[in-house]
Structure formats: structure tokens, C-alpha cells
PyMOL Python script that loads the backbone (N, CA, C, O; Angstrom):
from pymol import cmd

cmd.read_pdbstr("""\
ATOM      1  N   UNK A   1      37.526  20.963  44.120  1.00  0.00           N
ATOM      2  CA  UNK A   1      37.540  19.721  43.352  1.00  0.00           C
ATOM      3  C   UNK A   1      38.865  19.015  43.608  1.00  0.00           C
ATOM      4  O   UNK A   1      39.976  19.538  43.520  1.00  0.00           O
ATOM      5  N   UNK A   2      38.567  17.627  43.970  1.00  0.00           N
ATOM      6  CA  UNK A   2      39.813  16.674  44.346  1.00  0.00           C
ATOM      7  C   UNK A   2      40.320  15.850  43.132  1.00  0.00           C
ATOM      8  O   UNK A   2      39.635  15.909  42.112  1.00  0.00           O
ATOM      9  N   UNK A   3      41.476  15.066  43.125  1.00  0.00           N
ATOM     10  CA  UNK A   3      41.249  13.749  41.923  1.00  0.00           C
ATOM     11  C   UNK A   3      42.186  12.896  43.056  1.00  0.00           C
ATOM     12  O   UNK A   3      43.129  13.074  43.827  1.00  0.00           O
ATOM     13  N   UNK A   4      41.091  11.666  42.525  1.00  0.00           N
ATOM     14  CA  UNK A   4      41.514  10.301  43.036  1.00  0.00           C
ATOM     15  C   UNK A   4      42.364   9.027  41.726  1.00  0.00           C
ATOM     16  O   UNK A   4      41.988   8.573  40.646  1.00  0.00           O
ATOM     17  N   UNK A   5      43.591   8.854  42.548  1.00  0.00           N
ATOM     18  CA  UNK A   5      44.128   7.682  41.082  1.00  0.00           C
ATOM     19  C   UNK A   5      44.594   6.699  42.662  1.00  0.00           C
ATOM     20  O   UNK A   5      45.345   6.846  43.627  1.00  0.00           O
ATOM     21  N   UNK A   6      43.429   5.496  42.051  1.00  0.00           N
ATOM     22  CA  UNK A   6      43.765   4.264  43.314  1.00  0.00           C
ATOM     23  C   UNK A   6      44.205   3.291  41.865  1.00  0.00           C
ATOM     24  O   UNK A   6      43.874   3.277  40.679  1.00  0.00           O
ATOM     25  N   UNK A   7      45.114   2.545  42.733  1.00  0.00           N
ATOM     26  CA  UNK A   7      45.306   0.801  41.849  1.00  0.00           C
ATOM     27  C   UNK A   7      44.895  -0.175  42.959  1.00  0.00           C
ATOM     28  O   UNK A   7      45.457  -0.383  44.034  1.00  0.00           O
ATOM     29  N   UNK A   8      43.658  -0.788  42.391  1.00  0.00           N
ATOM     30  CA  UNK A   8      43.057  -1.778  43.046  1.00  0.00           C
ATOM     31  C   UNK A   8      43.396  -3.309  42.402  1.00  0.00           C
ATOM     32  O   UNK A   8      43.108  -3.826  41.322  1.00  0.00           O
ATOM     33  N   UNK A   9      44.134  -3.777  43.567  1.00  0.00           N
ATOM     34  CA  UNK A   9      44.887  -5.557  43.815  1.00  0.00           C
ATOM     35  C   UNK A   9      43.623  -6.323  44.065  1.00  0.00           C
ATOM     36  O   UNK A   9      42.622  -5.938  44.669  1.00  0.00           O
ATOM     37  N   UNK A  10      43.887  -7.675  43.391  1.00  0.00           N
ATOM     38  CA  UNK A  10      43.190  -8.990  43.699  1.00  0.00           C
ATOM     39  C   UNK A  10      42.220  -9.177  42.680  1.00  0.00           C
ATOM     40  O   UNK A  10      42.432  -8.533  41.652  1.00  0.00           O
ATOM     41  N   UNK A  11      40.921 -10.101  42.710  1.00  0.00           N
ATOM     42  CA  UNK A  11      40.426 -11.057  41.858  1.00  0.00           C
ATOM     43  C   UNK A  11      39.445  -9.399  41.743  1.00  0.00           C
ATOM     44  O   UNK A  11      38.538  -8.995  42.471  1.00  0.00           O
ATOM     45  N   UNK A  12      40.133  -8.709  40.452  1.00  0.00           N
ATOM     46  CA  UNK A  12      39.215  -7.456  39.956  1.00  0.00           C
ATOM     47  C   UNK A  12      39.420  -7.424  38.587  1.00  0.00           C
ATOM     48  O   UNK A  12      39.399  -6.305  38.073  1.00  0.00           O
ATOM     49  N   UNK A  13      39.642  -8.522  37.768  1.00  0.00           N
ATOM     50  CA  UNK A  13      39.067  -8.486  36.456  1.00  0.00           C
ATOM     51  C   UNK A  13      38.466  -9.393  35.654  1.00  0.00           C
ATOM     52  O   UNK A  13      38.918 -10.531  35.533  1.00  0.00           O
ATOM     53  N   UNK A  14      37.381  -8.969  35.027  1.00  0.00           N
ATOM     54  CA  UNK A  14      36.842 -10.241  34.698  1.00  0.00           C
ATOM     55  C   UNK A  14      35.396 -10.453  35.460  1.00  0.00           C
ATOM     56  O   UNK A  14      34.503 -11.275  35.250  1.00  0.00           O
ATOM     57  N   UNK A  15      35.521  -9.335  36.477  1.00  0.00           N
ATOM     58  CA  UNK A  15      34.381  -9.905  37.338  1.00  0.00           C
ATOM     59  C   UNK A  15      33.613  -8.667  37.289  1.00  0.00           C
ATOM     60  O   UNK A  15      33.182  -8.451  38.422  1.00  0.00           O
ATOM     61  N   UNK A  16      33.168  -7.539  36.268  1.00  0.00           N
ATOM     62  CA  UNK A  16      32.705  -6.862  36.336  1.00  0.00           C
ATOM     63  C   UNK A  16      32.931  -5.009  37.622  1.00  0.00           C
ATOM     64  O   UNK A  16      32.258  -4.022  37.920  1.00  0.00           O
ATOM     65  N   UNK A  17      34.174  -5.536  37.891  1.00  0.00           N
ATOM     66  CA  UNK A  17      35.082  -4.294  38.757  1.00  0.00           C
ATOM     67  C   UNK A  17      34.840  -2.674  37.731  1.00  0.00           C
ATOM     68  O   UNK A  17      34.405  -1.635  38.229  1.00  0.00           O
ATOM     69  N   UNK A  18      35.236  -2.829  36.296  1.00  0.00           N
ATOM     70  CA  UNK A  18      35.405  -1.595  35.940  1.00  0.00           C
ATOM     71  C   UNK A  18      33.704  -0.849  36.195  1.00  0.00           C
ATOM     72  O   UNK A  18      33.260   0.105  36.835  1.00  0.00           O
ATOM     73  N   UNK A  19      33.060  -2.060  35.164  1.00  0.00           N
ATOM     74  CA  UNK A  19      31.335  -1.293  35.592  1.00  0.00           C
ATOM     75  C   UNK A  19      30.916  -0.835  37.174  1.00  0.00           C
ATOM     76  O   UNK A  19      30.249   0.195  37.268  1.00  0.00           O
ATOM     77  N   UNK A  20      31.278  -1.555  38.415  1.00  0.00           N
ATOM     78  CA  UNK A  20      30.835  -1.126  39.474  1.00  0.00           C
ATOM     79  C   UNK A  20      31.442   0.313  39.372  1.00  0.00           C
ATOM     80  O   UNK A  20      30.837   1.384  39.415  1.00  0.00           O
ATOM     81  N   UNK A  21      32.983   0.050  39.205  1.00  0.00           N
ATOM     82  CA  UNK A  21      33.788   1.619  39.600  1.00  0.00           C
ATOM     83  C   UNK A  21      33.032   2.562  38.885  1.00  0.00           C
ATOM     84  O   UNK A  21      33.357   3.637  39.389  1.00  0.00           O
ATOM     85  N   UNK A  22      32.118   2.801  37.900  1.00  0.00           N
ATOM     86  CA  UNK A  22      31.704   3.370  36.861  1.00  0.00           C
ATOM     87  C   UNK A  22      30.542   3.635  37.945  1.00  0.00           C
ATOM     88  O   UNK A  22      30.555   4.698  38.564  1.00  0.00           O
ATOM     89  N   UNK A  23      29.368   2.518  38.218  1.00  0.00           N
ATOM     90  CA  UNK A  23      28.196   2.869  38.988  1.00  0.00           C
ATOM     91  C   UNK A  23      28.465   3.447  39.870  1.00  0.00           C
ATOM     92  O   UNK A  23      27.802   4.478  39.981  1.00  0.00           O
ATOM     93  N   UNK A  24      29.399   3.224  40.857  1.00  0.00           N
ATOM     94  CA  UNK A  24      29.729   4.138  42.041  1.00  0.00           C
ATOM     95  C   UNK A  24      29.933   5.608  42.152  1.00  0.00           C
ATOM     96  O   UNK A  24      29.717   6.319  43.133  1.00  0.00           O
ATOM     97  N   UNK A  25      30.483   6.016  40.726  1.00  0.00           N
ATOM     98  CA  UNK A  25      30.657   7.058  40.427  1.00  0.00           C
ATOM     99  C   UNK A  25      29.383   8.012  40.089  1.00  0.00           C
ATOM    100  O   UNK A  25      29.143   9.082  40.647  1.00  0.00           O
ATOM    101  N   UNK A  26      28.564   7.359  38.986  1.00  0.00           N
ATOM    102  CA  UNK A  26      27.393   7.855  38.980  1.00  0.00           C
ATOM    103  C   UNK A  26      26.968   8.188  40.440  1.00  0.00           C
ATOM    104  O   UNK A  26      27.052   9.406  40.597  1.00  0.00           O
ATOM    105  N   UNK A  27      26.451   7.419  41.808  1.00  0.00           N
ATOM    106  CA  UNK A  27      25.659   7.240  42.662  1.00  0.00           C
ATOM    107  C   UNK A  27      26.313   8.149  43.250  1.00  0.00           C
ATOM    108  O   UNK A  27      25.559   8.977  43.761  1.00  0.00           O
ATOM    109  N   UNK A  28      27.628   8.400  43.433  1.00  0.00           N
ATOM    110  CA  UNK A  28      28.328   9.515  44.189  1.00  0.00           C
ATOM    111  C   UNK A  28      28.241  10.842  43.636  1.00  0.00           C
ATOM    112  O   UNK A  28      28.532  11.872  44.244  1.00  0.00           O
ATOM    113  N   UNK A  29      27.722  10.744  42.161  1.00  0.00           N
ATOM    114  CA  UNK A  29      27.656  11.828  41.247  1.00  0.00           C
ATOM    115  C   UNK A  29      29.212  12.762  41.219  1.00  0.00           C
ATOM    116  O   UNK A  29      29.232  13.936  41.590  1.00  0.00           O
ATOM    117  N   UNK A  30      30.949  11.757  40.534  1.00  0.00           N
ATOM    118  CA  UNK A  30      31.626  11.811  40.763  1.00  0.00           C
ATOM    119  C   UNK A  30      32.080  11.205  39.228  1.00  0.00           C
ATOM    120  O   UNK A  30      31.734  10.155  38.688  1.00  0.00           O
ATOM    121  N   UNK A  31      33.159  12.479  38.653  1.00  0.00           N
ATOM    122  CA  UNK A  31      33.726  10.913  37.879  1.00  0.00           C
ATOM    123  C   UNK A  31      34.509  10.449  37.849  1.00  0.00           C
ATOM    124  O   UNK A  31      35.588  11.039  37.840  1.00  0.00           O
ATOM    125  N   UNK A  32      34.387   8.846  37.811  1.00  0.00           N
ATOM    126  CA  UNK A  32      34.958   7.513  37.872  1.00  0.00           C
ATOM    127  C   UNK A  32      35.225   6.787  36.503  1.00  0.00           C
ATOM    128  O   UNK A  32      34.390   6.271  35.760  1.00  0.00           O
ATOM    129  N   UNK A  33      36.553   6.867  36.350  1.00  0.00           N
ATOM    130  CA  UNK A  33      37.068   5.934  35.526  1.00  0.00           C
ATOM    131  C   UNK A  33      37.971   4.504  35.378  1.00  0.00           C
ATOM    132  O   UNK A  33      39.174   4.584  35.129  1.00  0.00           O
ATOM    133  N   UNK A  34      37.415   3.407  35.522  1.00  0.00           N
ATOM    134  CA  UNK A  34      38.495   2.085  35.516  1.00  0.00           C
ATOM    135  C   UNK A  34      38.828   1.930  34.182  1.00  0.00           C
ATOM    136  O   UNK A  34      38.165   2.258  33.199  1.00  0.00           O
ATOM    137  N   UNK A  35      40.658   1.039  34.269  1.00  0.00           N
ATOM    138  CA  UNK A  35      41.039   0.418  33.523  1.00  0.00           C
ATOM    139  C   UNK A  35      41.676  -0.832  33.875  1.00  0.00           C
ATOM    140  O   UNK A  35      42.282  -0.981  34.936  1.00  0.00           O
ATOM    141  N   UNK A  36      41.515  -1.936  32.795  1.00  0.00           N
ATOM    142  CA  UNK A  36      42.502  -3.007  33.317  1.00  0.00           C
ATOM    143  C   UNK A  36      43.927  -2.548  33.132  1.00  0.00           C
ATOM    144  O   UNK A  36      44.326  -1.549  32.533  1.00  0.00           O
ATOM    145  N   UNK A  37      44.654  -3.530  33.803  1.00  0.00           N
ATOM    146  CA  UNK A  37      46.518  -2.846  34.004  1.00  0.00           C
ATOM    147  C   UNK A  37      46.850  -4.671  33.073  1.00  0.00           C
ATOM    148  O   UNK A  37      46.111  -5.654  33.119  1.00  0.00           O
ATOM    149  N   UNK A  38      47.757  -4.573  32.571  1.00  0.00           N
ATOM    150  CA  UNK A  38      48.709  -6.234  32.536  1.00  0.00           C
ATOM    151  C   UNK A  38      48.925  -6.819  33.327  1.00  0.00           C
ATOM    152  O   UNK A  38      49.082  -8.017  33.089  1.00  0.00           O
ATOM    153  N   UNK A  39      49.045  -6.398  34.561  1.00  0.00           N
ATOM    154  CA  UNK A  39      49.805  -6.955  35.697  1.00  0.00           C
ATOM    155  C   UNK A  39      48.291  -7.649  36.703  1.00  0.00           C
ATOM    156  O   UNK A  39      48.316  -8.375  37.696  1.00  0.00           O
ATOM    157  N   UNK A  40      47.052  -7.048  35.926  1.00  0.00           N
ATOM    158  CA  UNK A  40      46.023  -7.564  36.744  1.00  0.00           C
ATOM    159  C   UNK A  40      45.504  -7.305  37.822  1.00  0.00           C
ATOM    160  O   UNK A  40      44.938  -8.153  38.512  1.00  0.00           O
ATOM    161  N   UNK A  41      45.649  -5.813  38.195  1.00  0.00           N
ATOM    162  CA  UNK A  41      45.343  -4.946  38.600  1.00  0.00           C
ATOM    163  C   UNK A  41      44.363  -4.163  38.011  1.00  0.00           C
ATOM    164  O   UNK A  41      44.030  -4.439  36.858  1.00  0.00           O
ATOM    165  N   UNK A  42      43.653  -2.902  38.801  1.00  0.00           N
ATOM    166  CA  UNK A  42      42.287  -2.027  37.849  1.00  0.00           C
ATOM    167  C   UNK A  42      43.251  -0.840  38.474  1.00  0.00           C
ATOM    168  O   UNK A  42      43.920  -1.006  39.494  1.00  0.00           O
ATOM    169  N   UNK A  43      43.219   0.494  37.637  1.00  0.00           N
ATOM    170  CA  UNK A  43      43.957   1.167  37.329  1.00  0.00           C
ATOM    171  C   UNK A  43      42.582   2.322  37.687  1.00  0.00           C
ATOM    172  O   UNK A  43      41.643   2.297  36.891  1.00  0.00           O
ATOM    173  N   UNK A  44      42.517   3.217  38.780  1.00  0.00           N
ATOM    174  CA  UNK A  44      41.236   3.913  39.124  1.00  0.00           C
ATOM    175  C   UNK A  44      41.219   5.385  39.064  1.00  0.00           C
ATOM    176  O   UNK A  44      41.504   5.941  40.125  1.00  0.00           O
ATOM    177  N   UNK A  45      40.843   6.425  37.669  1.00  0.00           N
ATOM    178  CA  UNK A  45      40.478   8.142  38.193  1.00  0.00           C
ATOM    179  C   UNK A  45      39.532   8.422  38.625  1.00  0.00           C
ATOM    180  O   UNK A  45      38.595   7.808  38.117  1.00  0.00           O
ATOM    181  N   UNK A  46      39.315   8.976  39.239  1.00  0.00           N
ATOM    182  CA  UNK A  46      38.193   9.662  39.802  1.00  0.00           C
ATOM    183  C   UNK A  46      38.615  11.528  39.924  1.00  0.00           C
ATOM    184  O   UNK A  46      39.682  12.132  39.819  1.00  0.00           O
ATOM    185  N   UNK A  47      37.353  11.925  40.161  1.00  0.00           N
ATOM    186  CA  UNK A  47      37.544  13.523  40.254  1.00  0.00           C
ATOM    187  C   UNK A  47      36.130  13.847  40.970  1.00  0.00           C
ATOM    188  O   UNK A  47      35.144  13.120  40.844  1.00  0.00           O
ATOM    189  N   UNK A  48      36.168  15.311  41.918  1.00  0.00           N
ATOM    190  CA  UNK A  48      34.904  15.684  42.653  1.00  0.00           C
ATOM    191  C   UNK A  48      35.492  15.845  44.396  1.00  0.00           C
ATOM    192  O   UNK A  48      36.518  16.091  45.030  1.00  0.00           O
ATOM    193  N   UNK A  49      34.630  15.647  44.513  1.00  0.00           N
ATOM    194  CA  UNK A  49      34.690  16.307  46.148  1.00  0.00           C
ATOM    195  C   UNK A  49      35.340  15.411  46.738  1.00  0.00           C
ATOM    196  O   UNK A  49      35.561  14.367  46.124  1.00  0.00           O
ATOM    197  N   UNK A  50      35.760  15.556  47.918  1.00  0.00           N
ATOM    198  CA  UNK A  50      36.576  15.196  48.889  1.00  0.00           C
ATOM    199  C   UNK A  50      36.087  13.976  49.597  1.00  0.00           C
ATOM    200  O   UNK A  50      36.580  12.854  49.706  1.00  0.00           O
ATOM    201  N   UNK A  51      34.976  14.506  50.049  1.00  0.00           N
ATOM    202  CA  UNK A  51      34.536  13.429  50.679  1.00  0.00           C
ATOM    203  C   UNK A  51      33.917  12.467  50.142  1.00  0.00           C
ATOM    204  O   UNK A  51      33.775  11.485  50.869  1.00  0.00           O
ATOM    205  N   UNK A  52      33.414  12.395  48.912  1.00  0.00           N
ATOM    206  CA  UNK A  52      32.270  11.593  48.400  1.00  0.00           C
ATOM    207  C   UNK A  52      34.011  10.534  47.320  1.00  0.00           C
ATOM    208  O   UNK A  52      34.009   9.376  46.902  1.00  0.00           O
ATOM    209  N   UNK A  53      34.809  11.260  47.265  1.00  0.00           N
ATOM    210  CA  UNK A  53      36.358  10.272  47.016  1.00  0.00           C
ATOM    211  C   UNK A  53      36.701   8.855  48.002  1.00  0.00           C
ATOM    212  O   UNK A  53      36.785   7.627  47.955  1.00  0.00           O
ATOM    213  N   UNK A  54      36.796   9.781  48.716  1.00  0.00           N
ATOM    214  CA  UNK A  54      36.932   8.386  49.677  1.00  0.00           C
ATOM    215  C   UNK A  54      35.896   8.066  50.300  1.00  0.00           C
ATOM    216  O   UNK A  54      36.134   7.846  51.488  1.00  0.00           O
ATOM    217  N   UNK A  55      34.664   7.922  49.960  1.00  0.00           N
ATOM    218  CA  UNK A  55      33.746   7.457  49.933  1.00  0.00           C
ATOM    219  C   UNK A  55      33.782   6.316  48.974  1.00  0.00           C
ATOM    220  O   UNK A  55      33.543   5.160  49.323  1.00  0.00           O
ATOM    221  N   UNK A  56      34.016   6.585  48.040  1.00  0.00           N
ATOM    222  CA  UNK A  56      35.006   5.394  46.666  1.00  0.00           C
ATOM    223  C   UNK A  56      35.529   4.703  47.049  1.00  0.00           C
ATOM    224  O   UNK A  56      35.372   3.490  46.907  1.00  0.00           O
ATOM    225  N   UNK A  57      36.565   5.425  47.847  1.00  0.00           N
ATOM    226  CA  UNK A  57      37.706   4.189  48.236  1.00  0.00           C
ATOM    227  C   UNK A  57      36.777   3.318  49.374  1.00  0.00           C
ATOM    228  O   UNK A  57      36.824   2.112  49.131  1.00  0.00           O
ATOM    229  N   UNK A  58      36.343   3.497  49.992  1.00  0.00           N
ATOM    230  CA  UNK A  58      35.563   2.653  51.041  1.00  0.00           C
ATOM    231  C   UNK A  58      34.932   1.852  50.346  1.00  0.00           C
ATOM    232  O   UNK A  58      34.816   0.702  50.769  1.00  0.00           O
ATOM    233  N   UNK A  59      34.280   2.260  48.947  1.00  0.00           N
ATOM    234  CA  UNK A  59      33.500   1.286  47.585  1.00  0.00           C
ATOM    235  C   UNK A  59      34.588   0.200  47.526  1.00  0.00           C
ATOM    236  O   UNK A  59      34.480  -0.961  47.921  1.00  0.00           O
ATOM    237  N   UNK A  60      35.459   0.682  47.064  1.00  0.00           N
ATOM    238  CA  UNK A  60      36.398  -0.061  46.189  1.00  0.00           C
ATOM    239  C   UNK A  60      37.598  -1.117  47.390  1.00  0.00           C
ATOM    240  O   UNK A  60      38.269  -2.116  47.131  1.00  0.00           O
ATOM    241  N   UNK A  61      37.485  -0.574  48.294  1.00  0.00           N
ATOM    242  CA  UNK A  61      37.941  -1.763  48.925  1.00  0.00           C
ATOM    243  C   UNK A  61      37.034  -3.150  49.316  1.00  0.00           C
ATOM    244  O   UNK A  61      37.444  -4.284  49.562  1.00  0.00           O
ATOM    245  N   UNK A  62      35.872  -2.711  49.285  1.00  0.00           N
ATOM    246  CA  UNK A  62      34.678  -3.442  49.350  1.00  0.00           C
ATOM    247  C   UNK A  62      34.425  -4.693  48.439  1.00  0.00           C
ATOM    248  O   UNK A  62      34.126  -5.841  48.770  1.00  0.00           O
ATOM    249  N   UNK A  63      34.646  -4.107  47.101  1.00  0.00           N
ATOM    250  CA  UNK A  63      34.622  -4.306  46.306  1.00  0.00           C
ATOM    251  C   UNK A  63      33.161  -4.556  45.741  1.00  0.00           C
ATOM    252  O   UNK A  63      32.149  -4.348  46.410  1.00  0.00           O
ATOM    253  N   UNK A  64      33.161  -5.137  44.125  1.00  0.00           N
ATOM    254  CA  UNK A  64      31.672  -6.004  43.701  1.00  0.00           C
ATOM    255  C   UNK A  64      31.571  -7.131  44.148  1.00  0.00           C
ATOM    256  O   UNK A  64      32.363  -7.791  44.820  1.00  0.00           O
ATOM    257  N   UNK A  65      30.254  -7.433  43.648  1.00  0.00           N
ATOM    258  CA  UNK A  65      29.878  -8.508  44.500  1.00  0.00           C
ATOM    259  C   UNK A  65      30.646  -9.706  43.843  1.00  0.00           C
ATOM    260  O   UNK A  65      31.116 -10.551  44.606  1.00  0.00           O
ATOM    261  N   UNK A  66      30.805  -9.841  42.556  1.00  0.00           N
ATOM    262  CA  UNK A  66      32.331 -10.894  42.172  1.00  0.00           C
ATOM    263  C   UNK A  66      33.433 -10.722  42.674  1.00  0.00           C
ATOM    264  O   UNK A  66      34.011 -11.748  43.033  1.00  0.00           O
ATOM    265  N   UNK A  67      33.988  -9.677  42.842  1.00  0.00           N
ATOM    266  CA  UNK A  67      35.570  -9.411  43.472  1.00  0.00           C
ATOM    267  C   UNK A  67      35.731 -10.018  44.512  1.00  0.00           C
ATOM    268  O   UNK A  67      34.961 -10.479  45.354  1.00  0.00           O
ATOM    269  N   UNK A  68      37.043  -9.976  44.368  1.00  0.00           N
ATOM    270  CA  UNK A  68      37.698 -10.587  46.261  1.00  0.00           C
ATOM    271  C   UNK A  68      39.152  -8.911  45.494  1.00  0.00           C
ATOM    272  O   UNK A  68      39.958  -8.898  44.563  1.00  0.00           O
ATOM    273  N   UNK A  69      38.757  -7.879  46.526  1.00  0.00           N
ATOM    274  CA  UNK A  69      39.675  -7.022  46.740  1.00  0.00           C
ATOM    275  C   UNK A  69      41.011  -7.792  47.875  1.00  0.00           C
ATOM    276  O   UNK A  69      40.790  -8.503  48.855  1.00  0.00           O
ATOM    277  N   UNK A  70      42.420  -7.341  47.313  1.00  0.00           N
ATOM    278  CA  UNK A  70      43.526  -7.624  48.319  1.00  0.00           C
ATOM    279  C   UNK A  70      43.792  -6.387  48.656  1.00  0.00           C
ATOM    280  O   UNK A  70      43.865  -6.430  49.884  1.00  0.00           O
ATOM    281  N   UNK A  71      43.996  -5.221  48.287  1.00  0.00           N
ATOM    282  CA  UNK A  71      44.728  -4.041  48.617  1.00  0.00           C
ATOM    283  C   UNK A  71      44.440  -2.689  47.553  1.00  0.00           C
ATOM    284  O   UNK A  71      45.017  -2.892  46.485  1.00  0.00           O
ATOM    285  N   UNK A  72      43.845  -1.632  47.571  1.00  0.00           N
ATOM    286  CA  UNK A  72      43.874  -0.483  47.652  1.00  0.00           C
ATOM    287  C   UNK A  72      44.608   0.656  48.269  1.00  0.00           C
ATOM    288  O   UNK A  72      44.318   1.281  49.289  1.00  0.00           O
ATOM    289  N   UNK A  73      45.961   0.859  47.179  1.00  0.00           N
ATOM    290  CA  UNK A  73      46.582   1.871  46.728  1.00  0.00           C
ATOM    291  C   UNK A  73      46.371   3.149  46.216  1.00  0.00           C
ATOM    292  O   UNK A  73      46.600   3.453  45.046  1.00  0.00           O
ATOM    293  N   UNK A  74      45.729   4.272  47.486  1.00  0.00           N
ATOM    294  CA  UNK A  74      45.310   5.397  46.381  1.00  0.00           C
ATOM    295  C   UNK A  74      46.185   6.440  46.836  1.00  0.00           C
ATOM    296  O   UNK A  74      47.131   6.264  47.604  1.00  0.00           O
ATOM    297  N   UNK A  75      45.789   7.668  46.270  1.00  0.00           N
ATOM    298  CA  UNK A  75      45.854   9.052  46.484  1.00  0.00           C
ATOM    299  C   UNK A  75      45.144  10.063  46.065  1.00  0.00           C
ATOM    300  O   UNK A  75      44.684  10.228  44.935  1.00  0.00           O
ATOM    301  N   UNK A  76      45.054  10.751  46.996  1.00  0.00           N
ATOM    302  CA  UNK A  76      44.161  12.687  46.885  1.00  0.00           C
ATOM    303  C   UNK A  76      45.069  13.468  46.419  1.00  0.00           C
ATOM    304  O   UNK A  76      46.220  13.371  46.846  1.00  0.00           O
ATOM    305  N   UNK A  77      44.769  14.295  45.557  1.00  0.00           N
ATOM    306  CA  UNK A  77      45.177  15.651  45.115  1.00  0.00           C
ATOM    307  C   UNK A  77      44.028  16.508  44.630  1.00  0.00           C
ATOM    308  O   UNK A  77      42.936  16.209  44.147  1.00  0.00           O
ATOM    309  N   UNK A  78      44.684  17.817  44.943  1.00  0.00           N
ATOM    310  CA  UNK A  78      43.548  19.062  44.127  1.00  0.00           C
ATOM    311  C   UNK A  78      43.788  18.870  42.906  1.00  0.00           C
ATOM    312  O   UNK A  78      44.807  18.316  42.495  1.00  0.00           O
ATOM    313  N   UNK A  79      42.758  19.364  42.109  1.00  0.00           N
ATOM    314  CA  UNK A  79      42.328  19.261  40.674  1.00  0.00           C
ATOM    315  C   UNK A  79      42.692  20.596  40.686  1.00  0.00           C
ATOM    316  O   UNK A  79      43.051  21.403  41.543  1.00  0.00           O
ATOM    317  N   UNK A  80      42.399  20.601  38.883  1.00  0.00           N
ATOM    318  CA  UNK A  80      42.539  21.532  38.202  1.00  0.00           C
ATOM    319  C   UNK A  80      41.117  22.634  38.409  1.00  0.00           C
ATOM    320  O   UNK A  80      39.917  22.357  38.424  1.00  0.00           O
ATOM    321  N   UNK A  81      41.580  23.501  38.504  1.00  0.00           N
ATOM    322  CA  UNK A  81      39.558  24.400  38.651  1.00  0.00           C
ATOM    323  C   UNK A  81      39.467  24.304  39.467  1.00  0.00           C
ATOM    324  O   UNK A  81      38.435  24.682  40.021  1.00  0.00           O
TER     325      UNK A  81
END
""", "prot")
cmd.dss("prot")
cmd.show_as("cartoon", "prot")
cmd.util.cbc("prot")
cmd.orient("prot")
């Protein structure tokens, strides 16, 4: 088990970003948690396998279909368990 913490830049709030990060997670069967940041940024955990993580990040640079993503900031680490 991996954990993913990305901060995802650009037009990602407001436009329904946290719910996708949420669906993606389901579909990856992974969990995914967004938050908004102040600075207007989405603030991203995730946890689960390796590959189906950055499988996320490939989501999330993508973005929803409202977003305009600028930049995805993440990192991998082992989990706990």
C-alpha cells in the first residue's frame, strides 16, 4: 500500500475538481480525498496501490471536464500496513 499527497494548480475550484478526485478514486477502487487550499489550489490524499496512484495523477492532470489544470505537484510514499 502506497499514499499519494498531490497539490493540484489552476482553474480547480468551483468547478467540481473535489467530486471528480472523489469519482476517480472510487473507479480506481483507491482512496481519494480533495480539499480546497486558500491559496486556490486542491490539496489531494490518496492511498492503495502503486500503480492505480499514478494512474490519478494522469486523472488529475487531465483534469474535469470544467477545470483548466496548470501543474501537478505530487508524491509517493509507503503507507502504513
Amino acid at each position: 500500500m502506497k499514499n499519494l499527497v498531490a497539490d493540484v494548480s489552476g482553474r480547480v475550484q468551483g468547478v467540481g475538481f473535489r467530486h471528480f478526485v472523489e469519482q476517480m478514486g472510487v473507479q480506481l477502487e483507491i482512496d481519494a480525498r480533495a480539499e480546497n487550499m486558500d491559496d486556490g489550489t486542491v490539496h489531494v490524499v490518496a492511498s492503495g496501490d502503486e500503480q492505480r496512484l499514478l494512474r490519478l495523477v494522469e486523472l488529475l492532470r487531465q483534469g474535469s471536464r470544467y477545470s483548466s489544470v496548470d501543474h501537478v505537484d505530487y508524491t509517493i510514499m509507503d503507507g502504513c500496513g
